[in-house]
N, C-alpha and C positions, 0 to 999 in steps of 0.2 A: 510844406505840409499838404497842401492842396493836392501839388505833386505827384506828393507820394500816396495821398487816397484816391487819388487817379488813375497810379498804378495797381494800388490793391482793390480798386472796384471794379476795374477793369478786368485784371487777373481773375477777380471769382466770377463774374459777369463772364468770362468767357469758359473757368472753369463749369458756370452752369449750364451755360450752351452745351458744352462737349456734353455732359452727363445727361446732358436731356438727350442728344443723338445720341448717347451710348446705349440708352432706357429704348428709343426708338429700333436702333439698329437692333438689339436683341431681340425684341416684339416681332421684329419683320422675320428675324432669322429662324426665332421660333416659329413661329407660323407656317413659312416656306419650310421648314423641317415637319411640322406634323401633316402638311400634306402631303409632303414628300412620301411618308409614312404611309398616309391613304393610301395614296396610287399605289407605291409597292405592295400593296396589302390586296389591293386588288389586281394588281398582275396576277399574285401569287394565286389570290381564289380564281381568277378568271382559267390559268394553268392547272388546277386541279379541279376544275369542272372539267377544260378539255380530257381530263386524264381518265373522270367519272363518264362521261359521253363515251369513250374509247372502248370503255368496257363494260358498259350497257349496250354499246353497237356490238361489240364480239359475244356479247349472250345474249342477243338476240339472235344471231347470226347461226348459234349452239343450239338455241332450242329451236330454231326453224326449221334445225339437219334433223333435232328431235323430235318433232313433230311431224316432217314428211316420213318419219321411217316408221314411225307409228301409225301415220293412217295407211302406210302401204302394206304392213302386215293387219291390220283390220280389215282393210278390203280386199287382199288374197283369202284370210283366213273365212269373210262372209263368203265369198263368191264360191270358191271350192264348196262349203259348206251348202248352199243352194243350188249348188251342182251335182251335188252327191245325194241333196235329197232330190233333184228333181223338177223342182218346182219353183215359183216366187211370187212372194205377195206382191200386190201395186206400193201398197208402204215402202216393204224392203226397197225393191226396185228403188224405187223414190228415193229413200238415205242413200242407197249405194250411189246411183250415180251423184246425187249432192258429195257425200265422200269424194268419189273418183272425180268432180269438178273440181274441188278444192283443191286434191293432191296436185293433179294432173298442171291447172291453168299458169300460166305462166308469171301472173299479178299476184299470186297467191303462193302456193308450196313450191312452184314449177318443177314436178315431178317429171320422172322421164315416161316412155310410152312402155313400160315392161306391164303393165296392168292391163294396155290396151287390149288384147286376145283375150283376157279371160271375161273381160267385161263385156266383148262383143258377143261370149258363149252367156253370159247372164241375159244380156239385152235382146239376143235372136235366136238362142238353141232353147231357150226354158219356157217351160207352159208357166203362163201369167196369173195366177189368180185372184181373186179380190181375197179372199182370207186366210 
C-alpha cells in the first residue's frame, strides 16, 4: 500500500511539476510573442515614417522648383517694370535685390544667372530715388 501511494504521489507530484512548467513555458512564450509583436509594429511604423520623410523630401523639393520660378518672374516682371518707368526707389531697390539674393544664392533657391543683366540695368542704368 505504501508502494503504491508512492507511486501515485509521485505521479501527481510530478504531474504538478510538468503543469507548473507548462503554466511557466506559456508565460514566457506569450510574452516573447507580444514583444515580438512590439518590434514588428515598429519595424512597420519606423517603414512608413521612412515612406512619410520620402515624400515630404519630394515636396519640398516641388515647391522649392515652385518657389524659384515664382520669384524669377517677380523680379523680371519688377525690374522691367522699373525700367520702363525709369526710375527706382531706395525701398524697391532694397526688396529687389533681397529678392534677387534669395533667388540667386546658392544656400537658398540657387537660381541660375538669367536675371543677372537685368538686375545689373536696375542697380547701374536707373536714376535712384528716395520716393
Amino acid at each position: 500500500m505504501e508502494l503504491l501511494l508512492a507511486v501515485i504521489g509521485g505521479g501527481a507530484g510530478a504531474a504538478l511539476v510538468a503543469g507548473v512548467f507548462s503554466i511557466l513555458q506559456w508565460r514566457l512564450n506569450r510574452k516573447a510573442q507580444k514583444e515580438d509583436n512590439a518590434a514588428n509594429r515598429k519595424v512597420a511604423d519606423c517603414a512608413a515614417r521612412g515612406a512619410e520623410i520620402q515624400e515630404l523630401t519630394r515636396m519640398v523639393g516641388v515647391l522649392c522648383v515652385a518657389d524659384r520660378t515664382i520669384l524669377y518672374d517677380r523680379i523680371k516682371h519688377l525690374a522691367k517694370s522699373y525700367i520702363a518707368r525709369g526710375y527706382i526707389t531706395v525701398e524697391e531697390q532694397e526688396d529687389l535685390n533681397l529678392m534677387h539674393s534669395v533667388y540667386h544664392d546658392k544656400d537658398k533657391l540657387d537660381g541660375n544667372g538669367f536675371l543677372d543683366n537685368l538686375m545689373y540695368a536696375v542697380n547701374h542704368q536707373l536714376e535712384i530715388r528716395a520716393k
